[in-house]
SEVO-48828 format. One record per residue (C-alpha): residue number from 0; x, y, z. Coordinates in steps of 0.2 Angstrom, whole numbers, plus 5000, padded with zeros to 4 digits. Each point is the difference from the previous one (the first is absolute). Example, Ala and Ser with C-alpha at 12.3 -4.5 7.8 and 13.67 -1.06 7.14 Angstrom:
BEGIN
<site voza="0" px="5062" py="4978" pz="5039"/>
<site voza="1" px="5006" py="5017" pz="4997"/>
END
This chain:
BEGIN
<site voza="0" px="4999" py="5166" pz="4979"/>
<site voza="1" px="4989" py="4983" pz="5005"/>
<site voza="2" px="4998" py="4990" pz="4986"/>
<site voza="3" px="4983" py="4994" pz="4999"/>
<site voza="4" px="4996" py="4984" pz="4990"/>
<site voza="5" px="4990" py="5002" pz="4985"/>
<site voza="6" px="4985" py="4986" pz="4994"/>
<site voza="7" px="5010" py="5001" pz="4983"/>
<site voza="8" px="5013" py="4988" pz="5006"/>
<site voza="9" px="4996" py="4985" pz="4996"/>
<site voza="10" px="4999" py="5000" pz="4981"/>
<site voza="11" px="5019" py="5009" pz="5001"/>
<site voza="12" px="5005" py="4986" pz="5011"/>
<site voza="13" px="4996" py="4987" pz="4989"/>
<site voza="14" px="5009" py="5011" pz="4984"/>
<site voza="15" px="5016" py="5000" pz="5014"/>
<site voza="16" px="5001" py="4981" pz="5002"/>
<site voza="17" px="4999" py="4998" pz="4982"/>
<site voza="18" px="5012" py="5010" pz="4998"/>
<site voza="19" px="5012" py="4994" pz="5012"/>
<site voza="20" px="4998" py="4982" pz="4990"/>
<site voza="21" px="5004" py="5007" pz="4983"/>
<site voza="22" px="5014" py="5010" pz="5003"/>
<site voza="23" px="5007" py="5018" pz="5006"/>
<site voza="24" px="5008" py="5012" pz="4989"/>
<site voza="25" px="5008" py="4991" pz="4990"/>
<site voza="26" px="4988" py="4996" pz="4986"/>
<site voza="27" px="4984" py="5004" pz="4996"/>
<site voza="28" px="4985" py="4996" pz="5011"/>
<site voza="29" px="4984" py="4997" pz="4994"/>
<site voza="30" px="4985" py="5001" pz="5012"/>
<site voza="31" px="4979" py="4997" pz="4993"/>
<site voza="32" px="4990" py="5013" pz="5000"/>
<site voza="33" px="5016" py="5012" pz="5004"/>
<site voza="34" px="4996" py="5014" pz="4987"/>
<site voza="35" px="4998" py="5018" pz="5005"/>
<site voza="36" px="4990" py="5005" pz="5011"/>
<site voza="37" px="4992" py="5020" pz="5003"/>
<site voza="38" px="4992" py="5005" pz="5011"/>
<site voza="39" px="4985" py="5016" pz="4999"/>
<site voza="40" px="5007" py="5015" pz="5003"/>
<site voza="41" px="4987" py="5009" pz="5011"/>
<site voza="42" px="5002" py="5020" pz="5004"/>
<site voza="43" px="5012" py="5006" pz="5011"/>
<site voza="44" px="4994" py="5009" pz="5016"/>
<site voza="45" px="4989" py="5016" pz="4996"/>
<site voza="46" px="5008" py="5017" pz="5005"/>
<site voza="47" px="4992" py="5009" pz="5014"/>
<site voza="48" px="4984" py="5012" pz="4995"/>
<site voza="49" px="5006" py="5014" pz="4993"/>
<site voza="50" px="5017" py="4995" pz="4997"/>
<site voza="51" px="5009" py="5009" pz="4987"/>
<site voza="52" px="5006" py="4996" pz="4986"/>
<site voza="53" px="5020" py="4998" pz="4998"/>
<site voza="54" px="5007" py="5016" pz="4991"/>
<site voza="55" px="5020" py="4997" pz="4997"/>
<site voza="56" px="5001" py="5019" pz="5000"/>
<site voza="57" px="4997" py="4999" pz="5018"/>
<site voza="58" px="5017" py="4988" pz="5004"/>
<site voza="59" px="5013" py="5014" pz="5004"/>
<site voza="60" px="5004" py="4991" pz="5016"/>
<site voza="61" px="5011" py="4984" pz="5004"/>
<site voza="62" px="5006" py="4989" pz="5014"/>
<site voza="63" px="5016" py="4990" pz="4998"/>
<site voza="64" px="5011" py="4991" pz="5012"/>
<site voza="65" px="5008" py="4984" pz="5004"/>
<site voza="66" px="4997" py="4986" pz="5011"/>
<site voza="67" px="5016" py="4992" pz="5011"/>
<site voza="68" px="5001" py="4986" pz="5011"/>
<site voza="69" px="5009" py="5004" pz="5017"/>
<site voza="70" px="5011" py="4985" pz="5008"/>
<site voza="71" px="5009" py="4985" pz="4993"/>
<site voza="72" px="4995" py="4994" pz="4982"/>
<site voza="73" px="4993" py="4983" pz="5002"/>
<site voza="74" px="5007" py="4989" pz="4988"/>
<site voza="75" px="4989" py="4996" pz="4987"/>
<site voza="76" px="4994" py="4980" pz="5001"/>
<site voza="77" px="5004" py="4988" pz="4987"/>
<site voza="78" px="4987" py="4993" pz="4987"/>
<site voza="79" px="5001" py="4980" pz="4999"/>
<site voza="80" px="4993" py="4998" pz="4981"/>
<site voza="81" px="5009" py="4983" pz="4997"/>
<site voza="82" px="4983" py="4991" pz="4997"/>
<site voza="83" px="4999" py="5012" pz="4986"/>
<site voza="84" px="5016" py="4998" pz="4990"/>
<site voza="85" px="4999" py="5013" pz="4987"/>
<site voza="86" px="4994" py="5011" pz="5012"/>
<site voza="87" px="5015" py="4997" pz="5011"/>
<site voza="88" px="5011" py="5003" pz="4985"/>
<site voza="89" px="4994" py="5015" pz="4996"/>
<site voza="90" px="5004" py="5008" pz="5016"/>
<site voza="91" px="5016" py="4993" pz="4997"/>
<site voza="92" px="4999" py="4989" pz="5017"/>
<site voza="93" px="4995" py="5015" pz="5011"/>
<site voza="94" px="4985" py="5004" pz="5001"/>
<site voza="95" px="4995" py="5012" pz="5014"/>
<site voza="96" px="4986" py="5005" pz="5010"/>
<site voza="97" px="4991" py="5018" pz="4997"/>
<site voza="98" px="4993" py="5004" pz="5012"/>
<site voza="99" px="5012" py="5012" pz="5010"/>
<site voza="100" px="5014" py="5007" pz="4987"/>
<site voza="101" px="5011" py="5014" pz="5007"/>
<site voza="102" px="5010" py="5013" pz="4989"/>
<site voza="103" px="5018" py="5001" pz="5002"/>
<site voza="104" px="4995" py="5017" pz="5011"/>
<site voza="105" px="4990" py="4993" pz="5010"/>
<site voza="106" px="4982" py="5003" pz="4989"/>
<site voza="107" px="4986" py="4989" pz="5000"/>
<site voza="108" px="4993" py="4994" pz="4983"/>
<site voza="109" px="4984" py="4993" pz="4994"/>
<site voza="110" px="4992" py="5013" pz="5013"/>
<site voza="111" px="4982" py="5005" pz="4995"/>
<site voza="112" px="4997" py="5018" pz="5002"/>
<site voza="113" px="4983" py="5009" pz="4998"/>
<site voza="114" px="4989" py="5014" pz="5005"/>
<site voza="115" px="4988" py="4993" pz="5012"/>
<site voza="116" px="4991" py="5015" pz="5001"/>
<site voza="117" px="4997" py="5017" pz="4992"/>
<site voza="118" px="4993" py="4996" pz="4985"/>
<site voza="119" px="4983" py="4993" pz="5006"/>
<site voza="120" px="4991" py="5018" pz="4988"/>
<site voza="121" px="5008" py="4994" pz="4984"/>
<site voza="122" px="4996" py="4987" pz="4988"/>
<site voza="123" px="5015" py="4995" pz="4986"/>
<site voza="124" px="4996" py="4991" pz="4985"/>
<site voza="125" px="5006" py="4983" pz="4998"/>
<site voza="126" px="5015" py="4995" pz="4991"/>
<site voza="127" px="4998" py="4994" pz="4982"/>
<site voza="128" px="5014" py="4984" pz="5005"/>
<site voza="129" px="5000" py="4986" pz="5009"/>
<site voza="130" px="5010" py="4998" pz="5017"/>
<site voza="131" px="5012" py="4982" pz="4995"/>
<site voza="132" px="5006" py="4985" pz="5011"/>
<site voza="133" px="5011" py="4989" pz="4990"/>
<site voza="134" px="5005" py="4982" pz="5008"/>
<site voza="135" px="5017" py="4999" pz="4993"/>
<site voza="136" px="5014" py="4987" pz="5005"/>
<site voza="137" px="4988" py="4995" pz="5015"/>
<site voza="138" px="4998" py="5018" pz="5007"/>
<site voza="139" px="4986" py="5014" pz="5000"/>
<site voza="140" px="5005" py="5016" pz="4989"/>
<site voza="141" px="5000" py="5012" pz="5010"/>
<site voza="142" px="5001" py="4995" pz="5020"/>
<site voza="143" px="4991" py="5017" pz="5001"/>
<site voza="144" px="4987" py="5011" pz="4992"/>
<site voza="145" px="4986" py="5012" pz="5001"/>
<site voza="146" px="4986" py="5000" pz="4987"/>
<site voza="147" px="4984" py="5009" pz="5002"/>
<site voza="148" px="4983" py="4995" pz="5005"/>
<site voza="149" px="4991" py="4993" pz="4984"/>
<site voza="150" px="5017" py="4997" pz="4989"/>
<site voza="151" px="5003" py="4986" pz="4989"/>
<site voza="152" px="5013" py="4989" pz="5007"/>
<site voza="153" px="5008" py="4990" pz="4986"/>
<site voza="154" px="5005" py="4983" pz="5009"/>
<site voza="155" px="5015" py="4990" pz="4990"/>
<site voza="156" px="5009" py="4986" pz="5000"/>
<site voza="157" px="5016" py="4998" pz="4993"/>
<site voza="158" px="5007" py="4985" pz="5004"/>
<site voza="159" px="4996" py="4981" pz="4993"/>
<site voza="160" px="4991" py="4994" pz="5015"/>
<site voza="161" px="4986" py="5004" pz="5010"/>
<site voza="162" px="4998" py="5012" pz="5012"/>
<site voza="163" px="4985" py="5006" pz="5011"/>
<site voza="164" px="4993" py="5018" pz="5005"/>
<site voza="165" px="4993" py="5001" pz="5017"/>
<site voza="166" px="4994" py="5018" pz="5006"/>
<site voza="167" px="4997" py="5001" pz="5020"/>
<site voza="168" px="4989" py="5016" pz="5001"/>
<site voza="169" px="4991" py="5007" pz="5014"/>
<site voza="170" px="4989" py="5014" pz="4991"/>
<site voza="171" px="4998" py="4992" pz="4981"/>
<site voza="172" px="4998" py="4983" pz="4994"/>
<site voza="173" px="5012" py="4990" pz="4999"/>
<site voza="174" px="5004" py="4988" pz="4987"/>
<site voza="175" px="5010" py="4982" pz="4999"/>
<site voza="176" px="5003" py="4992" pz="4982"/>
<site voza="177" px="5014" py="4989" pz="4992"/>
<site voza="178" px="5009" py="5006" pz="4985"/>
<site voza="179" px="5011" py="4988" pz="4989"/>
<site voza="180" px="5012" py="5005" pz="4990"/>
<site voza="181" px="4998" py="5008" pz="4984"/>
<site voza="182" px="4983" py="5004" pz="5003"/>
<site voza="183" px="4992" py="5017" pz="4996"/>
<site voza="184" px="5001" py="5013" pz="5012"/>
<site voza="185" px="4987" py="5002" pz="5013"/>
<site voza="186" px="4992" py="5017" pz="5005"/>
<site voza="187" px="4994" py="5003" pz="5017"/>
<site voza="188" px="4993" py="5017" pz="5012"/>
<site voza="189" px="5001" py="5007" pz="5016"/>
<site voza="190" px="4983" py="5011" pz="5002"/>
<site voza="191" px="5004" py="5006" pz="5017"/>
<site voza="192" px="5017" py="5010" pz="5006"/>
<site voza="193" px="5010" py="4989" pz="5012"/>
<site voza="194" px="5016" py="5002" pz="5006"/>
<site voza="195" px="5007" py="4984" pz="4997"/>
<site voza="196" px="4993" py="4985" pz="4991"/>
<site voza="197" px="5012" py="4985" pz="5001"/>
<site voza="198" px="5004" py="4988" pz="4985"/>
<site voza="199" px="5005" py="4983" pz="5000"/>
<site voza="200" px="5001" py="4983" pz="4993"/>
<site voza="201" px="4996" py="4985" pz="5007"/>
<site voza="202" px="5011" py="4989" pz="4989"/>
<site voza="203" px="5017" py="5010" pz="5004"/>
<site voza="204" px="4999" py="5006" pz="5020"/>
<site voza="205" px="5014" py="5011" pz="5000"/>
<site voza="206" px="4990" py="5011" pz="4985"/>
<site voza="207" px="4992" py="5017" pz="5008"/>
<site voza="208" px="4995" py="5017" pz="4993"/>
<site voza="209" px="4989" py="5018" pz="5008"/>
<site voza="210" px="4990" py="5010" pz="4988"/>
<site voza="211" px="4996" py="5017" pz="5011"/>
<site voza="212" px="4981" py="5003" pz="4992"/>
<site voza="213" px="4996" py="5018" pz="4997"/>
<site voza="214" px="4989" py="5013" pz="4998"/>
<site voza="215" px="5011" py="5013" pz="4992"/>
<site voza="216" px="5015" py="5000" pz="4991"/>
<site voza="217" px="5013" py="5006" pz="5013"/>
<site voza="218" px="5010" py="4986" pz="5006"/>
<site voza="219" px="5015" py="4993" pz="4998"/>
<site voza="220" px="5014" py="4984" pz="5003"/>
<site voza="221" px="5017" py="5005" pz="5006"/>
<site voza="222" px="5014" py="4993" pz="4993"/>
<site voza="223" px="5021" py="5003" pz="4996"/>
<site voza="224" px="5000" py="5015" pz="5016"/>
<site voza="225" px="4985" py="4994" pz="5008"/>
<site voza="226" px="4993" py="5017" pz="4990"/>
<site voza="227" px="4983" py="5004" pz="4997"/>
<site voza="228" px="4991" py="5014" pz="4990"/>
<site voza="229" px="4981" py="5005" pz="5001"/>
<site voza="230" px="5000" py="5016" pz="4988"/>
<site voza="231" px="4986" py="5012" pz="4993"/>
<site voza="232" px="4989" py="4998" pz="5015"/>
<site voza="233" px="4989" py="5014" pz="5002"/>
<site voza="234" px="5006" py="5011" pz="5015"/>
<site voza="235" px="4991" py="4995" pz="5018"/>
<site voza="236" px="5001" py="4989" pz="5014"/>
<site voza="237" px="5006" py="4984" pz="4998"/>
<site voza="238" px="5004" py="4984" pz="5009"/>
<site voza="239" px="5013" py="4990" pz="4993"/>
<site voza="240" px="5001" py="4981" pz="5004"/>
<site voza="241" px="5017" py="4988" pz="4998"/>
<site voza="242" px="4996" py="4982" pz="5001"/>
<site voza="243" px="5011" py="4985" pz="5001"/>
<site voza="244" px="4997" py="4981" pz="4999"/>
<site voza="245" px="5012" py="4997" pz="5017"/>
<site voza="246" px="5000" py="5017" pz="5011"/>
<site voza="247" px="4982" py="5005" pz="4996"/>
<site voza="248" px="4993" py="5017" pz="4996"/>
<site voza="249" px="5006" py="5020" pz="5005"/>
<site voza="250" px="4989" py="5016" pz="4997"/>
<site voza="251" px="5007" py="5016" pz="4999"/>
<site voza="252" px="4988" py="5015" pz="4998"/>
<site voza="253" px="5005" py="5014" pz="4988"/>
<site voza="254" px="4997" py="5018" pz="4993"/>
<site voza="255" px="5004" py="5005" pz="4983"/>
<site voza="256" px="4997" py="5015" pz="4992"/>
<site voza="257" px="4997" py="5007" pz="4982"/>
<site voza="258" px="5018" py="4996" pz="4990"/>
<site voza="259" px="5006" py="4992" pz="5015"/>
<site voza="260" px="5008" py="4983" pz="5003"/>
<site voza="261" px="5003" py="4994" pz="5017"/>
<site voza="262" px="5013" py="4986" pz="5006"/>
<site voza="263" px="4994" py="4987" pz="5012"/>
<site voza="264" px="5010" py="4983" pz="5007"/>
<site voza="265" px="4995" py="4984" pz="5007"/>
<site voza="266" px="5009" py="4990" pz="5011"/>
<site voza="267" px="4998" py="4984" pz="5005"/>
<site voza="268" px="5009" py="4991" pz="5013"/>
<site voza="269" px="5007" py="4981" pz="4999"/>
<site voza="270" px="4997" py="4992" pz="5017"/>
END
C-alpha cells in the first residue's frame, strides 16, 4: 500500500513533540485541546438499482476454509518499546512484531478474507454496533478487522499517554488526530468499501492496524488454524479474496449450491 501524506499532519505533529516532552506511558499526559473528536458519519455506498433487499432466508449456502503459508516461518521481529517503560513491561520485555504470525501448523493468522464478488444485487442492513480499536499497552486491538461501509468505528484509548490515529486510504477520507489518555472515545467512518485502510500512529512507529471496509457482512479474519468461515450466503457464484499485509492478496472463484458449503485454501508462499 503507498502511504500518502495527509494535510492534517501538522497539528498531530505538534501534539507528538509535546508528548514526547511530557512523558510516555508511564503517567498521564495532558495535551490542549485533546478532547474527543467525531467525525460526520456520511452514507455508505448506495446499492446498485434494483438491488434486493437481504432476506436471511435465502443464506442456505456457506464457504469455509483456511489460509496456510507454504515455506519456512520467518521469525516474528522484535518490538523495541524501551522509551515506553510500561509498555515494555507489560509485554514482559518481548514485545513482537504482527505483522507475519504463523500457527504451529503452518496457518497464516490475521489474514483478511472476503467476498469480492457476488453479492453486488443485495443490500444488508447495517449493524446496530460499532467496529472497536483499542490502543492498549502501546498496540492497536486488533492488527486485523473488517467492518462495513458506513459503520461506527469506536476509536479507544487505553493507556496513560497519548497516542495518534492516522488512516491512509485511497478511496475514503482519511483522517489524522491525537488522542491523550483518558480522553473520550472517538468515532470515525469509512463510506466507501476498501480493502485495506492502514492505521497508524505517528508518536509510536512501530504501532499499525488494517480495517477491510465493506459492503456486506461476509468477511472474516483468520486466526488459531488460519480458519475462516463466510456462512448463510445465499447460493451463486462467488469470488472469494484472501489478503495479507506481507504476501498480498489470492482469489479463488467458487460455486455453492442451496444447503451447500464448499471448502477453499489459500496458500501463500514465503520467499
Amino acid at each position: 500500500m503507498t502511504i500518502r501524506s495527509s494535510t492534517l499532519g501538522t497539528p498531530v505533529l505538534g501534539l507528538v513533540l509535546l508528548a514526547l516532552g511530557c512523558g510516555g506511558c508511564g503517567g498521564k499526559t495532558s495535551v490542549p485541546g485533546g478532547g474527543p473528536e467525531t467525525s460526520g458519519g456520511g452514507s455508505a455506498e448506495a446499492p446498485k438499482a434494483g438491488a434486493k433487499v437481504w432476506d436471511p432466508a435465502l443464506g442456505t449456502a456457506g464457504v469455509r476454509g483456511t489460509v496456510k503459508l507454504a515455506g519456512k516461518a520467518p521469525k516474528r521481529r522484535p518490538i523495541d518499546m524501551n522509551r515506553e517503560p510500561r509498555c515494555h513491561e507489560a509485554h514482559g520485555g518481548k514485545a513482537l512484531d504482527e505483522s507475519v504470525i504463523v500457527n504451529e501448523d503452518g496457518t497464516l493468522r490475521n489474514a483478511f478474507v472476503w467476498v469480492k464478488k457476488g453479492l453486488e444485487s443485495w443490500s444488508f442492513p447495517m449493524p446496530s454496533d460499532p467496529a472497536v480499536v483499542t490502543q492498549t499497552n502501546c498496540v492497536y486491538i486488533p492488527h486485523v478487522q473488517g467492518v462495513r461501509a458506513g459503520q461506527t468505528i469506536s476509536i479507544r484509548n487505553g493507556d496513560p499517554c497519548l497516542h495518534n490515529i492516522h488512516a491512509y486510504a485511497k478511496r475514503n477520507t482519511e483522517f489524522n488526530f491525537g488522542q491523550p489518555g483518558g480522553s473520550a472515545e472517538a468515532t470515525r467512518t469509512f463510506d466507501r468499501p476498501e480493502v485495506m485502510a492502514m492505521l497508524k500512529c505517528d508518536v509510536h512507529g512501530w504501532m499499525s492496524a488494517y480495517i477491510g471496509v465493506v459492503a456486506h457482512p461476509y468477511f472474516a479474519v483468520t486466526a488459531d488454524g488460519g480458519r475462516f468461515e463466510l456462512p448463510k450466503l445465499p447460493p451463486g457464484d462467488y469470488t472469494v479474496e484472501a489478503w495479507h499485509e506481507v504476501y498480498g492478496s489470492q482469489a479463488r472463484d467458487v460455486r455453492v449450491g442451496d444447503r451447500e458449503t464448499r471448502e477453499v485454501e489459500f496458500q501463500f508462499e514465503e520467499k
